[in-house]
Each structure stands twice: as structure tokens, then as C-alpha cells.
N, C-alpha and C positions, 0 to 999 in steps of 0.2 A: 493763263487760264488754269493750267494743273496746279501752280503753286496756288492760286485761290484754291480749288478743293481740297488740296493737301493739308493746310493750314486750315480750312474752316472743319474739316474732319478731326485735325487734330483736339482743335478746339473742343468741339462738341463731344466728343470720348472723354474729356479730363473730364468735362463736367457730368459725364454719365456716372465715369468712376468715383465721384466723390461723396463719400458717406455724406447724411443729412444731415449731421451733426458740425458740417463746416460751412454750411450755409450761413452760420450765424456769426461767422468769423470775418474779421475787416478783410476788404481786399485792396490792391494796391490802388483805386480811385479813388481819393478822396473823397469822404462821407459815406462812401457804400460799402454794404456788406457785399460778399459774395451773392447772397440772392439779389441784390438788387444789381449786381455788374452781370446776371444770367437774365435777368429782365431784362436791362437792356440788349443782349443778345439778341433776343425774342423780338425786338424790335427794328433790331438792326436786319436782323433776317427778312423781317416784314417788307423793309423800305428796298432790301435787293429782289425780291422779287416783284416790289411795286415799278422800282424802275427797268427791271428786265420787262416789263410788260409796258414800259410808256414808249414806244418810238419814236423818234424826231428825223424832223425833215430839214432841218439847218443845219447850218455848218459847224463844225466840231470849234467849240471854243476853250474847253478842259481837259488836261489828259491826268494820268494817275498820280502827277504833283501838285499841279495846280489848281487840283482838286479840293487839297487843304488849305482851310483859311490860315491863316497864324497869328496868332497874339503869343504876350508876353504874359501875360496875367492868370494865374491859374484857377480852375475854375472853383466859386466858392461853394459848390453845390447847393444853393438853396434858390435857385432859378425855377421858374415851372414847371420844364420838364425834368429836369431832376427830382421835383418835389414828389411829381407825376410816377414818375417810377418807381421810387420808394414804396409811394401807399400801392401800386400794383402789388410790386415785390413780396409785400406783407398781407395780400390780400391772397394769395397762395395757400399758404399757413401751410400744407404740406410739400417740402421739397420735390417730393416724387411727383406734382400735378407739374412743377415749374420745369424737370425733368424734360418730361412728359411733351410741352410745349413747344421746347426747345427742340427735341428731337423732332417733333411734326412739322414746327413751318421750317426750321433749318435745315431737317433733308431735301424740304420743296426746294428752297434758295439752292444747296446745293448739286440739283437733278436741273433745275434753271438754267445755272449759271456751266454747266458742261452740255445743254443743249444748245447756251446761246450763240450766234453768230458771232468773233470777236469782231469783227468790221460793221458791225451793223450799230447806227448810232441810234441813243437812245439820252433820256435829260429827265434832271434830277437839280433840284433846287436852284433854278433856273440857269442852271448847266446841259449844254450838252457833249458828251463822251461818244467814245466809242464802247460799246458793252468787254473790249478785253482791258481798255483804259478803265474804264470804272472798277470791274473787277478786281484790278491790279493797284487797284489805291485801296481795295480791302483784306488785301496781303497784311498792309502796315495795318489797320483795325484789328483783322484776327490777331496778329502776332504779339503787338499791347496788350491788347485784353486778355491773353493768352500769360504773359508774365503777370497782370493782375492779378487774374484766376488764383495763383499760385504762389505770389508774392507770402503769403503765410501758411500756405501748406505743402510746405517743404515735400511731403511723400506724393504728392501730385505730379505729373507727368508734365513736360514743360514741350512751347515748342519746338515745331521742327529746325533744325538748323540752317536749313536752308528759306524759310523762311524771313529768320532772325537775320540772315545774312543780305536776305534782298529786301529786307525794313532800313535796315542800317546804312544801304546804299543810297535809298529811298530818302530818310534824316539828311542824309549829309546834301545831297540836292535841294531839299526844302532849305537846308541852313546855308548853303551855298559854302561848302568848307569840308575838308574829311576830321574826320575826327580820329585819336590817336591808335594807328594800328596796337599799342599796349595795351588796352580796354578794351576787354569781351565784349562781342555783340550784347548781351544782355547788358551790361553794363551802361555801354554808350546807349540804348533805347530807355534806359531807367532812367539815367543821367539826364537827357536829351529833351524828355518829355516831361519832365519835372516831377516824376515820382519819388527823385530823390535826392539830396544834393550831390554834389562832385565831392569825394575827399580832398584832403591838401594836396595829396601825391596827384589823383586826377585831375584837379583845379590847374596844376601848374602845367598836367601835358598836354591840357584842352589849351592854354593859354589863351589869346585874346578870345578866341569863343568860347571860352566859360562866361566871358559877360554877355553874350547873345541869349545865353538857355536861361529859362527850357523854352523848347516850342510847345506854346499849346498851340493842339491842331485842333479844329471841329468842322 
């Protein structure tokens, strides 16, 4: 539960601090700009507090792994809701509104998500978690999007380490494998998730799991 606030705060402050003028710069998602990987934010925020507030009465069938789906196929961005977020994104026209936004329903999600019960179960795409299990599969969300964020503005503030370190735990359970203590955390989550490929040097110390990656999660 603290590492989700830790990480979604971190999050939310890179994007506070970044002139408007990077808004319109790629981000590590494929097909989106920075404003539109803050859109999604805005959304992602929505859906934690939408599920913080669904409660279930069944028995817990997802916890913060098996929460993500996996394919192998990366996504081509030209789906609905991606298309959807885009014309959001640009329907802002000024950064400071999407700012703005962000900081409003994100501070709710994160005053939520430290009020919530972590034993208390609660269901989400017709999943049900426990609210410290859901949470703790939004660790690996913020901390991705968080290397996105920033993926091309190097003077951006990156995240927490400890985050980056319990994502990376996180990967290697989803891939059922560790991946090589020589590859930063940052790395193996670039690597892993297909933002980027593996060098020759990495290719060979991922060995046979370089041909698993990347996972895409959704």
C-alpha cells in the first residue's frame, strides 16, 4: 500500500514538473505523446477509484499477478481506446488544464487508495482482488509509465527505486524466470515490456528468455 502511494506520487510530481513544451514530445508508448500517456493517467486514476468504490462479496480469484493479462504482440495503438485517448489528449490544447486533471482525480485515487482497507475485497474487470492486491499490481503501472514519462526527457525525474525494484520482481513472476542480475532495473522493465529491444550483450544474458519478451501486459 505505501509503495503504491510512493510511486503514484512520484509519478504525478514528474508530470507537474514538466514544462508544456514536452507535452508534445514522444513518450515511451508507442504512438503517444507524452499528453496522451497523461491522459491515460487521468484514466487510469478514474478506474482506481472506480474500483476502490466497487465491493465484492466473492471469493478472491486475482491477486497483483494475475491480474495481468499477457500477450506477445505489442500493441498497435490504433484500437478504440487508444484512438479515444488521443482525441481526448488533444482536446486539452492547453497542458496546464491536463495538469490540472491529473492532479484532481489523482490526488482522490491516491487519499482512496491509503484510506482503503487492504483485506477488503473489491472487483474490477470481472476480477476480484483484494484492494492491497489490486493496488500492488499498480506499483508495475505507475513505475512503466513512469519510465515512459521520461523515456525522452532525460531532465525529468525518474522513478522511485524501490519501486523499479518490486516491478522487476513483479516481470520476472509474470515471465516465470529471473532475469539477469547485470541489467538495471530500468533496463530489464524496458527490455521486458517491449519498449525496446535487448542488445546483443543483453540478448545473450537474457538467453532462452529473450525469446519469451516482451510481455505485453494489459
Amino acid at each position: 500500500m505505501e509503495l503504491f502511494s510512493r510511486t503514484w506520487a512520484a509519478l504525478r510530481a514528474a508530470v507537474a514538473a514538466l514544462p508544456d513544451a514536452e507535452f508534445a514530445k514522444p513518450s515511451g508508448c508507442r504512438g503517444w505523446l507524452i499528453r496522451d500517456l497523461v491522459c491515460h493517467l487521468v484514466i487510469d486514476a478514474q478506474d482506481v477509484l472506480i474500483t476502490l468504490a466497487t465491493p465484492a462479496s466473492s471469493a478472491v480469484t486475482h491477486d497483483a499477478i494475475t491480474y495481468w493479462a499477457v500477450s506477445s504482440e505489442p500493441p498497435a495503438g490504433d484500437d478504440p481506446l487508444s484512438a479515444l485517448i488521443v482525441r481526448l489528449a488533444a482536446a486539452y490544447e492547453d497542458p496546464a488544464l491536463l495538469k490540472f486533471h491529473l492532479d484532481d482525480v489523482g490526488s482522490a485515487a491516491g487519499r482512496a487508495a491509503d484510506l482503503a482497507d487492504p483485506g477488503m475485497r473489491v472487483s474490477t474487470q470481472e476480477m476480484v482482488l483484494t484492494a492491497g492486491g489490486y493496488l500492488a499490481a499498480y506499483v508495475l503501472e505507475w513505475t512503466v509509465h513512469h519510465l515512459d514519462l521520461v523515456a525522452h526527457v532525460p531532465s525529468a525525474a525518474g522513478p522511485p527505486a524501490d519501486g523499479l525494484a518490486r516491478t522487476r520482481l513483479m516481470l520476472a513472476e509474470i515471465a516465470g524466470a529471473q532475469f539477469p542480475p547485470s541489467m538495471p532495473d530500468e533496463d530489464v522493465l524496458r527490455v521486458a515490456t517491449g519498449r525496446r529491444a535487448p542488445t546483443e550483450a543483453e540478448a545473450a544474458a537474457l538467453g532462452p528468455l529473450a525469446d519469451r519478451l516482451p510481455l505485453v501486459l494489459g
